[in-house]
N, CA, C and O of each residue as an XYZ file, in Angstrom:
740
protein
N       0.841     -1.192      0.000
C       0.000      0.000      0.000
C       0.877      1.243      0.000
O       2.065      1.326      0.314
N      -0.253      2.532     -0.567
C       0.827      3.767     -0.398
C       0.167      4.058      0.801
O      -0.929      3.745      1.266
N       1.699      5.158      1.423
C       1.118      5.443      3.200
C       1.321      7.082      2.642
O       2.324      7.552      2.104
N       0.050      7.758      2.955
C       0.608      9.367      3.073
C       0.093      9.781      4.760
O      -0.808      9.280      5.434
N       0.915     10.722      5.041
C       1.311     10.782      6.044
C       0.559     12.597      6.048
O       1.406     13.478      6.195
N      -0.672     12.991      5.920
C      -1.467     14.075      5.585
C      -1.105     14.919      7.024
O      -1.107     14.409      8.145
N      -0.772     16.445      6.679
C      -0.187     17.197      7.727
C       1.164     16.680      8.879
O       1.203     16.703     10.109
N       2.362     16.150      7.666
C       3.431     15.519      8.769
C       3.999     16.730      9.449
O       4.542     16.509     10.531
N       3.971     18.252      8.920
C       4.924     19.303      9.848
C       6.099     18.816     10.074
O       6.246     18.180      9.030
N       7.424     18.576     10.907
C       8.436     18.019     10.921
C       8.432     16.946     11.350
O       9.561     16.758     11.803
N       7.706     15.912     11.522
C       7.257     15.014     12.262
C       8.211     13.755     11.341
O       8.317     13.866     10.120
N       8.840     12.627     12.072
C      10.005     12.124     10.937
C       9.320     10.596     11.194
O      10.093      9.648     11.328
N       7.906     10.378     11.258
C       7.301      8.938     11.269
C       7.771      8.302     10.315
O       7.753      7.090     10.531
N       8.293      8.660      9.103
C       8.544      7.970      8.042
C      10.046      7.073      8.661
O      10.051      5.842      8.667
N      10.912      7.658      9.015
C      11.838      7.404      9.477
C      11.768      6.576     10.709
O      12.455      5.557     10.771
N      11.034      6.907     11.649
C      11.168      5.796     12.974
C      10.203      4.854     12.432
O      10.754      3.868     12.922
N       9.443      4.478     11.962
C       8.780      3.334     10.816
C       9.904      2.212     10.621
O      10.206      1.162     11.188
N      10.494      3.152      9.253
C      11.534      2.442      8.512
C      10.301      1.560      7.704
O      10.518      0.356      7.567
N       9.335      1.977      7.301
C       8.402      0.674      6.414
C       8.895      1.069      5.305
O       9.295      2.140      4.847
N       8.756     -0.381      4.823
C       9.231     -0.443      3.334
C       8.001     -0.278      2.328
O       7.403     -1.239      1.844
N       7.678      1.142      2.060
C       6.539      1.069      0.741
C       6.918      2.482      0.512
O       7.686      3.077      1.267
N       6.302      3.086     -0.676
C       5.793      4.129     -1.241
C       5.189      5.125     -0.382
O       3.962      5.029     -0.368
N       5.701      6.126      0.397
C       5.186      7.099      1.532
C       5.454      8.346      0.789
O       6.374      8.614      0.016
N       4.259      9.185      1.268
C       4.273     10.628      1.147
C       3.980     11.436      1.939
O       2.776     11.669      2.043
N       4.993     12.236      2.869
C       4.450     13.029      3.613
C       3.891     14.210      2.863
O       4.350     14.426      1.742
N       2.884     15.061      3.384
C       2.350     16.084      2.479
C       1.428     16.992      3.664
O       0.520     16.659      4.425
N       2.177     18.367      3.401
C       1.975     19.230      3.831
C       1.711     20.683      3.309
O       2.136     20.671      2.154
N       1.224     21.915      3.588
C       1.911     22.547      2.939
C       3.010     23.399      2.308
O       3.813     23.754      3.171
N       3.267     23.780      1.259
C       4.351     24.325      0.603
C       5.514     24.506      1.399
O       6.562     23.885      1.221
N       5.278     25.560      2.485
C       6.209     26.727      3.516
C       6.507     25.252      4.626
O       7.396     25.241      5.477
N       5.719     24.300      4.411
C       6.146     23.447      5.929
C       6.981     22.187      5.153
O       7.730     21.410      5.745
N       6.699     22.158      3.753
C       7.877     20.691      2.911
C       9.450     21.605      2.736
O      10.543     21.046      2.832
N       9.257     23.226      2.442
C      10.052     23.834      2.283
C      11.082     23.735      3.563
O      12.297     23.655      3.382
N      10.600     23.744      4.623
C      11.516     23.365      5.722
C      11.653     22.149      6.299
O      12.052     21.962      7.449
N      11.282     21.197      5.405
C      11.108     19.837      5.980
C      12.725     19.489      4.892
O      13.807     19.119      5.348
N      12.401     19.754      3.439
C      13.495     19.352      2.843
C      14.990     20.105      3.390
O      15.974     19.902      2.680
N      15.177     21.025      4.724
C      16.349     21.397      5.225
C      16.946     19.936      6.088
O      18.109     19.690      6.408
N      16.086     19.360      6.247
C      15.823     18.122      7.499
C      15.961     16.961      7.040
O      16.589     16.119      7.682
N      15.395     16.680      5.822
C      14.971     15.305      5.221
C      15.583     15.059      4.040
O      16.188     16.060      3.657
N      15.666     14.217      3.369
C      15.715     13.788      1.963
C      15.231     12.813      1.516
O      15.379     11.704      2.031
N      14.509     13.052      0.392
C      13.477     12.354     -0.161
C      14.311     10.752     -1.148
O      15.226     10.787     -1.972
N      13.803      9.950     -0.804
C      14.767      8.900     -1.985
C      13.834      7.780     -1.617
O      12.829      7.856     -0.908
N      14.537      6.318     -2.456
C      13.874      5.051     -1.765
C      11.953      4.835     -1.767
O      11.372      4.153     -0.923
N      11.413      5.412     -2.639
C      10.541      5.885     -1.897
C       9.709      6.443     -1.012
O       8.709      6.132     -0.365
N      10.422      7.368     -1.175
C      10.006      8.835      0.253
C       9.928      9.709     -0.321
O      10.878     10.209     -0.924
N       8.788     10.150     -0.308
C       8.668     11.698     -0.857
C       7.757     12.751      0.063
O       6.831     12.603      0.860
N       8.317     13.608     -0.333
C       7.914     15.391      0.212
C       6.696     16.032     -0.730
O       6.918     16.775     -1.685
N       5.452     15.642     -0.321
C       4.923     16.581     -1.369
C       4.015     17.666     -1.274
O       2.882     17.246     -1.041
N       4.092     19.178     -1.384
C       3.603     20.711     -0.799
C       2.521     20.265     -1.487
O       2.471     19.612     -2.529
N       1.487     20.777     -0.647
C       0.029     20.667     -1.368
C      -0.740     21.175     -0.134
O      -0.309     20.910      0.988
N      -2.082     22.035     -0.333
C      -3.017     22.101      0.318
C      -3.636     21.379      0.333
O      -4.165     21.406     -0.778
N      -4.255     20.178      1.180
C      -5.326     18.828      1.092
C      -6.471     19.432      1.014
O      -7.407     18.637      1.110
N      -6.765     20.465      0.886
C      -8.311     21.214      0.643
C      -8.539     21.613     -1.152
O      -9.613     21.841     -1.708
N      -7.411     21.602     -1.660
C      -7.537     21.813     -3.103
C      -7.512     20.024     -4.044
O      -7.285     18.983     -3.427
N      -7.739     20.061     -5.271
C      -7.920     18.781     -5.982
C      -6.321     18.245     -6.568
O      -6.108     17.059     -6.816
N      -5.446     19.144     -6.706
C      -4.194     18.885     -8.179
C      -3.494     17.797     -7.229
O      -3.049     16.976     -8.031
N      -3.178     17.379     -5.979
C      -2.269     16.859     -4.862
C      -2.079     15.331     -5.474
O      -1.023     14.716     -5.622
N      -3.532     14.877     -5.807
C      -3.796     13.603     -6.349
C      -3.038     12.706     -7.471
O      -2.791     11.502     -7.539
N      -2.710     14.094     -8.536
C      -2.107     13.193     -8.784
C      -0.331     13.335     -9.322
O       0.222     13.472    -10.412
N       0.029     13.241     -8.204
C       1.081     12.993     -7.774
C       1.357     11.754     -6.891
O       2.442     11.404     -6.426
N       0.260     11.219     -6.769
C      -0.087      9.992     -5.951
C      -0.759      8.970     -6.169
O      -1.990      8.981     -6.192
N       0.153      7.661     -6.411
C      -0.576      6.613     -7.111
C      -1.873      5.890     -6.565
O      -1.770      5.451     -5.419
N      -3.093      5.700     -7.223
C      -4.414      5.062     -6.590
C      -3.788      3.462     -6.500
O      -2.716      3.033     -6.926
N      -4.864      2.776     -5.793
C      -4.535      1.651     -5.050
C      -4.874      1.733     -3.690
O      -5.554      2.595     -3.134
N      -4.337      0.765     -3.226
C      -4.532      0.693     -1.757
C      -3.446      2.019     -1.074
O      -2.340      2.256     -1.561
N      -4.103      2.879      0.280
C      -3.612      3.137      0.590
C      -3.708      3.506      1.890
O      -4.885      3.843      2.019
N      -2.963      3.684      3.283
C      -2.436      3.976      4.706
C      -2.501      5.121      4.812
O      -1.576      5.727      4.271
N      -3.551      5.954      5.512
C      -3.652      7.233      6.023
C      -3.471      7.827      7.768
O      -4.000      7.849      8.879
N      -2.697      8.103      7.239
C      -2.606      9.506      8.865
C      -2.823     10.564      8.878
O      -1.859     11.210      8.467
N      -3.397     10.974      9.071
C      -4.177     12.289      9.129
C      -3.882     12.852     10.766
O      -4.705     12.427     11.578
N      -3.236     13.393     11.098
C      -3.273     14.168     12.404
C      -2.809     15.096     13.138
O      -1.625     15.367     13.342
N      -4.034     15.758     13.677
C      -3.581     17.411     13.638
C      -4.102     17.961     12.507
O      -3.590     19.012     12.122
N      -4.882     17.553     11.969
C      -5.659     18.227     10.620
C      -7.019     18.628     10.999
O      -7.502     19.724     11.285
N      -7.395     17.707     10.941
C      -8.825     17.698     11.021
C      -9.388     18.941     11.537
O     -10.451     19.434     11.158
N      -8.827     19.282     12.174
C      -9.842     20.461     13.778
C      -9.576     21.598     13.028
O     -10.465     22.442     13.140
N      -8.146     22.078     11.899
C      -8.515     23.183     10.829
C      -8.891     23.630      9.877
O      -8.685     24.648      9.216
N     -10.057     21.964      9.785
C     -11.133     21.898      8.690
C     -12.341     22.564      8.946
O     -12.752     22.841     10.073
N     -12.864     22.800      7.967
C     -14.556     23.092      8.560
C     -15.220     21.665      7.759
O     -14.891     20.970      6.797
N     -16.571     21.689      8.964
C     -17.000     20.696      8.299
C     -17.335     19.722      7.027
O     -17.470     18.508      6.872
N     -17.416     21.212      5.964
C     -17.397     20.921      4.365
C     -16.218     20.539      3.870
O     -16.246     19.611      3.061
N     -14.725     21.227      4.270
C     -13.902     20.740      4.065
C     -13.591     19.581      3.980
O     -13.307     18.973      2.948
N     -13.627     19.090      5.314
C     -13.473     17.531      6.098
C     -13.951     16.932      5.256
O     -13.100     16.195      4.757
N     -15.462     16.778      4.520
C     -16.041     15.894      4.395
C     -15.041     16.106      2.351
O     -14.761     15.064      1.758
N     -14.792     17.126      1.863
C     -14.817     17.103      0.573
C     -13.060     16.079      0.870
O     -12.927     14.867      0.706
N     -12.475     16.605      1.111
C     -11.227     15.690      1.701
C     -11.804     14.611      1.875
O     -11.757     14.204      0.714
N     -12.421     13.664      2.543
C     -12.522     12.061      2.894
C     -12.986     12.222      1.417
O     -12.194     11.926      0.522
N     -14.167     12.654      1.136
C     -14.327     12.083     -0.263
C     -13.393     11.879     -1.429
O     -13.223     10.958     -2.229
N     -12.957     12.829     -1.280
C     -11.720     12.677     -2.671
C     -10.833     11.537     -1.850
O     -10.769     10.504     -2.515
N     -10.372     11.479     -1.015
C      -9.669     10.657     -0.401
C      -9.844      9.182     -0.774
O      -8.906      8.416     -0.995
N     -11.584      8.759     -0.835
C     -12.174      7.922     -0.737
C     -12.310      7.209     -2.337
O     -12.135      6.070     -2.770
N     -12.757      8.658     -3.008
C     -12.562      8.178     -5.030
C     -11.374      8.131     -5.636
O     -11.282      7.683     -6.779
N     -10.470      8.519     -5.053
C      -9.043      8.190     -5.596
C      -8.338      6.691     -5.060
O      -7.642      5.881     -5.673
N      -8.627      6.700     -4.250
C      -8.019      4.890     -3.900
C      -9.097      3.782     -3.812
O     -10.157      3.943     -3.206
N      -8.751      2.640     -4.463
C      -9.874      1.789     -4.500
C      -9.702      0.792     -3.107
O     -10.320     -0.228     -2.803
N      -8.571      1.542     -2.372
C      -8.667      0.798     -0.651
C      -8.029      1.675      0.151
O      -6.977      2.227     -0.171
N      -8.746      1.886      1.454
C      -8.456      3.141      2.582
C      -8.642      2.543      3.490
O      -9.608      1.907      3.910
N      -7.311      2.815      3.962
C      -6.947      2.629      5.712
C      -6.650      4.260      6.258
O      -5.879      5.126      5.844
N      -7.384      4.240      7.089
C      -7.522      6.329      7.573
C      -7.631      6.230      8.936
O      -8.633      5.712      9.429
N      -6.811      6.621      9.557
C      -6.453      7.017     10.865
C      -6.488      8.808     10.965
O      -5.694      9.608     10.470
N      -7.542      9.026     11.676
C      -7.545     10.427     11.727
C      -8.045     10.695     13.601
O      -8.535      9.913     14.415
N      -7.710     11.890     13.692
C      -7.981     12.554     15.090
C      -8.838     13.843     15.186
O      -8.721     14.762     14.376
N      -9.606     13.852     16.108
C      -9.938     15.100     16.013
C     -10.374     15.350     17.834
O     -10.391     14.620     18.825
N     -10.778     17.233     17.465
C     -11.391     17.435     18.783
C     -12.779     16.993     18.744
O     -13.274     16.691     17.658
N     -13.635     16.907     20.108
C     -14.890     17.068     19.956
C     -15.396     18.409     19.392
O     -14.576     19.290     19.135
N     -16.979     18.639     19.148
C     -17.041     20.308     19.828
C     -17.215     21.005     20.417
O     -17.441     22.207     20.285
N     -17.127     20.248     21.336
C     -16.801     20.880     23.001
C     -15.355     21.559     22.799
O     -15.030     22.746     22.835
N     -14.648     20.468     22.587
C     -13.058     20.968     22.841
C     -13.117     21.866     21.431
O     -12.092     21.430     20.908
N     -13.487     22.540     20.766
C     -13.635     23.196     19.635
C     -13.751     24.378     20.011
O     -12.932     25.288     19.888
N     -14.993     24.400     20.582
C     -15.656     25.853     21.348
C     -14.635     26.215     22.894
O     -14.312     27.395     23.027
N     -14.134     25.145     24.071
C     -13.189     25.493     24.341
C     -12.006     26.142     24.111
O     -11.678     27.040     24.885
N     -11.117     25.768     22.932
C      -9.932     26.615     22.562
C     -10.315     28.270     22.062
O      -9.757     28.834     21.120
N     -11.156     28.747     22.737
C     -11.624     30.060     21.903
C     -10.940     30.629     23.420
O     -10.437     31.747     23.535
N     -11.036     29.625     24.530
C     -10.781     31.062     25.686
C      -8.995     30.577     25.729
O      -8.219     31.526     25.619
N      -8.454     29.369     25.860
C      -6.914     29.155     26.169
C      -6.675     28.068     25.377
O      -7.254     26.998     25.562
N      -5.660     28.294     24.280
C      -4.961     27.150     23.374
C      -3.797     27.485     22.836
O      -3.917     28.269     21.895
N      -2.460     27.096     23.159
C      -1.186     27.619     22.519
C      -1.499     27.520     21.083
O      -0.784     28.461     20.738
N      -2.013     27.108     19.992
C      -2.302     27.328     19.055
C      -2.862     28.559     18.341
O      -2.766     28.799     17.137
N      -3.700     29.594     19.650
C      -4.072     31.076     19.732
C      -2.636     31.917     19.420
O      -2.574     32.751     18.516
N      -1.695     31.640     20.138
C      -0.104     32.430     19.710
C       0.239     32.259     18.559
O       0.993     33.120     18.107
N      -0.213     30.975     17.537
C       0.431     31.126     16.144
C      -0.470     31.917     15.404
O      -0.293     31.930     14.186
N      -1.524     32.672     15.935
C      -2.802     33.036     14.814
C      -3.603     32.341     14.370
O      -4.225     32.724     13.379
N      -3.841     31.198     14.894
C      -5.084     30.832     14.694
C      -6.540     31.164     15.471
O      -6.229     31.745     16.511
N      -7.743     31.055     15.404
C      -8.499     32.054     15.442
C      -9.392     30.729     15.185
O      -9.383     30.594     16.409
N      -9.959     29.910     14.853
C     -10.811     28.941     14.356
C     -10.479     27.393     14.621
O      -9.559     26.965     13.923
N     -11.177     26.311     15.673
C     -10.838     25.364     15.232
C     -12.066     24.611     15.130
O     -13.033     24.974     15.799
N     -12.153     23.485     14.281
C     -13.615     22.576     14.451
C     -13.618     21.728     14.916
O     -12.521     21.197     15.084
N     -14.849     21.036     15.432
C     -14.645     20.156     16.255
C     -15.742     18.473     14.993
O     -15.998     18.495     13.789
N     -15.931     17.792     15.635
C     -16.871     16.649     14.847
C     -17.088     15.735     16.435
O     -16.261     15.407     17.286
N     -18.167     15.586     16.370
C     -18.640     14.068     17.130
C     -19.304     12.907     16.749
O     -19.791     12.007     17.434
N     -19.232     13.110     15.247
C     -20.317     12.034     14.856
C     -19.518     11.164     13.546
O     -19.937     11.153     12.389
N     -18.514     10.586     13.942
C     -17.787     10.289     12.928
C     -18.510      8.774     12.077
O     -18.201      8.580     10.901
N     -19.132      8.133     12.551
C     -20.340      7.549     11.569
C     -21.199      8.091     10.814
O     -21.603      7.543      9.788
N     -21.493      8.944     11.115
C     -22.686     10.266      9.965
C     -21.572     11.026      9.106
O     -21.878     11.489      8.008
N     -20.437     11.136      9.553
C     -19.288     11.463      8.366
C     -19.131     10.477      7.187
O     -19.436     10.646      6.007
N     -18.483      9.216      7.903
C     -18.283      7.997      7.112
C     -19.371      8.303      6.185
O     -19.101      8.909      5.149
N     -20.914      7.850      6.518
C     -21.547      7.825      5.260
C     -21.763      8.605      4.325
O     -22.308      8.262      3.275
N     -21.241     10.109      4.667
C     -21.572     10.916      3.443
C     -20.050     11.088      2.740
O     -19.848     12.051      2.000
N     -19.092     10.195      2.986
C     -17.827      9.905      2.455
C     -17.604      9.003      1.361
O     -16.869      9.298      0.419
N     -18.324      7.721      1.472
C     -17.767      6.393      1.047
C     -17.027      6.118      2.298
O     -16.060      5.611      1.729
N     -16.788      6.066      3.253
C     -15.794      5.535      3.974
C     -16.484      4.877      4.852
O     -17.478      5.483      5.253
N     -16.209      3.297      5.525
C     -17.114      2.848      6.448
C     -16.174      3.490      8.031
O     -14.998      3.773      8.262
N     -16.968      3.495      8.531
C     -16.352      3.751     10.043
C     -16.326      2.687     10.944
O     -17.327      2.197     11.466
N     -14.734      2.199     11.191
C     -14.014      1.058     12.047
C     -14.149      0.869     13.079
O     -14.489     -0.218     13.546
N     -13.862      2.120     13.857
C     -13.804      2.073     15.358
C     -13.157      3.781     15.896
O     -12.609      4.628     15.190
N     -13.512      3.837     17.524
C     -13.073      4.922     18.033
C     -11.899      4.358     18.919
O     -12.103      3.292     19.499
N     -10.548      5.063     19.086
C      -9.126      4.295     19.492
C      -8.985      5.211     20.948
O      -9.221      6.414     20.841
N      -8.695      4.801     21.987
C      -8.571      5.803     23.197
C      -7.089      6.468     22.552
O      -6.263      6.056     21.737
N      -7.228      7.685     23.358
C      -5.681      8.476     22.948
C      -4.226      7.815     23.426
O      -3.111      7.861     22.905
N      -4.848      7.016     24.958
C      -4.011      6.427     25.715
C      -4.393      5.216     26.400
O      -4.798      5.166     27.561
N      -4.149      3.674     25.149
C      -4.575      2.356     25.605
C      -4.450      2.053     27.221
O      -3.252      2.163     27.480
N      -5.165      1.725     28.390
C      -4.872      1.698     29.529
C      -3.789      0.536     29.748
O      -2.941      0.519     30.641
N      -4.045     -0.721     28.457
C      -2.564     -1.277     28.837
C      -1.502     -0.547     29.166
O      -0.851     -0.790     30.182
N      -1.155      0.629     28.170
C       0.207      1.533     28.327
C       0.316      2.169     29.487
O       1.427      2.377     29.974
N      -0.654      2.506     30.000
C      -1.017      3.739     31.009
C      -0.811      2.146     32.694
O      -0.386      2.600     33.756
N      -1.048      1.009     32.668
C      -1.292      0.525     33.621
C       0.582      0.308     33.839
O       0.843      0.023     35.007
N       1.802      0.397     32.949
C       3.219      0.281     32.781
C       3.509      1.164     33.531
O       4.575      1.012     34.128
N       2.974      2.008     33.718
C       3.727      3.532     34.204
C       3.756      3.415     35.659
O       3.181      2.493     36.237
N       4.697      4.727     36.530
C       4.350      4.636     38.023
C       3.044      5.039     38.544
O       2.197      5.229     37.671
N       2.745      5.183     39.527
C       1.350      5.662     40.469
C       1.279      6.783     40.186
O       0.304      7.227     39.580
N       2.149      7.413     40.502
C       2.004      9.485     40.133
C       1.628      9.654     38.114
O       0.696     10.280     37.609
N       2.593      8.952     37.476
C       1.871      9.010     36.165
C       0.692      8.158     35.774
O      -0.290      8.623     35.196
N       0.808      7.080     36.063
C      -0.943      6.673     36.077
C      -1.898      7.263     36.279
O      -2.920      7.191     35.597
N      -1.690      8.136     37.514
C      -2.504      9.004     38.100
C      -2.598      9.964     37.200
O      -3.765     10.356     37.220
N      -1.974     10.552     36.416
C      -2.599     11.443     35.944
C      -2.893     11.838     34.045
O      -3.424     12.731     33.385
N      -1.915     10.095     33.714
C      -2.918      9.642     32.614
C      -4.060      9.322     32.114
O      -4.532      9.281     30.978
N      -4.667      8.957     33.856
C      -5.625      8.233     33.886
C      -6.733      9.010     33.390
O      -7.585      8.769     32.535
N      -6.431     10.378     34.415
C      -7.265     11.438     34.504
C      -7.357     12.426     32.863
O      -8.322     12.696     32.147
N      -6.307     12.659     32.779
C      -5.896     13.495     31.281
C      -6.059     13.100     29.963
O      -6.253     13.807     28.975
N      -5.931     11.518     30.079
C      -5.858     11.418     28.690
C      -5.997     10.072     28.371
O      -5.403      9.400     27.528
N      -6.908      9.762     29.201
C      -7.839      8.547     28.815
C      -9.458      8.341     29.307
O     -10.143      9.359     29.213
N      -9.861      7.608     29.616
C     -11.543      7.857     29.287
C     -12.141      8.841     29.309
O     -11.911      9.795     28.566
N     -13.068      8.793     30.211
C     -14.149     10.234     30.127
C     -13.798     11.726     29.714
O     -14.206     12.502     28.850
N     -12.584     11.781     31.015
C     -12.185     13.540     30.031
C     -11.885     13.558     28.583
O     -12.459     14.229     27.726
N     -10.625     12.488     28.383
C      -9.990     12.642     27.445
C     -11.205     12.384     26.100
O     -10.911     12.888     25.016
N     -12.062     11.884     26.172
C     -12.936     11.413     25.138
C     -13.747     13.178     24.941
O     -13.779     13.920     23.959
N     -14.243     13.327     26.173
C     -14.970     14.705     26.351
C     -14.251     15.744     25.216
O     -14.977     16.567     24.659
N     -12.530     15.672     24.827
C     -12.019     16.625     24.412
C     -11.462     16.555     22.930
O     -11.505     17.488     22.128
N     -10.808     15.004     22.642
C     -10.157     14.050     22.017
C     -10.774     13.367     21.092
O     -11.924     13.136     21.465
N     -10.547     12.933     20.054
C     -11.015     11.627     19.586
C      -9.642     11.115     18.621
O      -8.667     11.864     18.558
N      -9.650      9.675     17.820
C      -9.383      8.784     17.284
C     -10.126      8.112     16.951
O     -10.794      7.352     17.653
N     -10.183      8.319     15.232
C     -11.286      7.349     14.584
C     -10.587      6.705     13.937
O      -9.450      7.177     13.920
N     -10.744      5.472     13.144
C     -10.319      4.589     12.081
C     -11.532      4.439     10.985
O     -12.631      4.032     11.363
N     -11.345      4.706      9.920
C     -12.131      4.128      8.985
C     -11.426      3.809      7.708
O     -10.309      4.236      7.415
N     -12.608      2.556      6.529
C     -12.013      1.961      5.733
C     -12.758      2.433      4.703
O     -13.675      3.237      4.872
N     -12.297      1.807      3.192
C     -13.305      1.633      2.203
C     -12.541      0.827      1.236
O     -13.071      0.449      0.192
């Protein structure tokens, strides 16, 4: 399968992977522009600037099966966005594996009073809770919802961090604020 790696920012997953296929991180322009100070593209690895809200990105990218990460995107979509993205997402490959994240919109309407993301200029984020009523107006079926922090991982840790994984960033709050969806097609 191809893996694109949608909004990587400097993020070097491709590299601590080490998977052997056809990957594209893809971001935009100003963020591959400083990614190629960092990276080099070869082997099948590529860098490719694109807004995921416009159509031309596609094809630069072979259809087939393909491995999506999406994260950290989503929440600076608006809802129409989101959905025109899964779709194209969805008619360009005849198989989707999509790992995406988002806020609720709770945690949406929250970041309006405190979010370090307010210091870069942002001004807008969205939220989604209904990621099955997405799926269907996608093509995409919807898999499952993933906790942020499996409690296997969280039960490894000491008492003081348990304690406050527990609380932060796994069930109830963390769901209240968080999500992880998987879907296929």
């Amino acid at each position: 399968a191809v893996v694109l790696h949608i909004g990587c920012g400097l993020d070097n997953r491709h590299g601590r992977i080490g998977m052997d296929a056809e990957w594209f991180d893809i971001d935009f322009p100003e963020v591959i522009r400083e990614r190629r100070k960092h990276f080099a593209e070869g082997n099948g690895y590529h860098m490719l600037p694109a807004d995921m809200r416009q159509e031309g990105w596609k094809a630069a990218v072979p259809g087939g099966k393909v491995i999506i990460a999406m994260e950290g995107v989503s929440m600076y979509l608006t809802a129409s966005e989101r959905l025109a993205l899964l779709e194209r997402l969805s008619g360009h490959f005849s198989e989707v594996r999509l790992l995406l994240d988002s806020y609720t919109v709770f945690a949406a309407k929250a970041t309006r009073y405190k979010n370090p993301i307010n210091d870069v200029g942002v001004t807008e984020v969205y939220g989604m809770d209904d990621a099955k009523g997405l799926a269907e107006k996608t093509g995409l079926s919807f898999v499952a919802e993933h906790d942020m922090m499996p409690t296997t991982l969280i039960a490894q840790l000491d008492t003081a961090e348990r304690m406050v994984f527990s609380n932060l960033y796994a069930g109830k709050t963390a769901r209240k604020l968080y999500r992880i969806y998987e879907f296929e097609a």
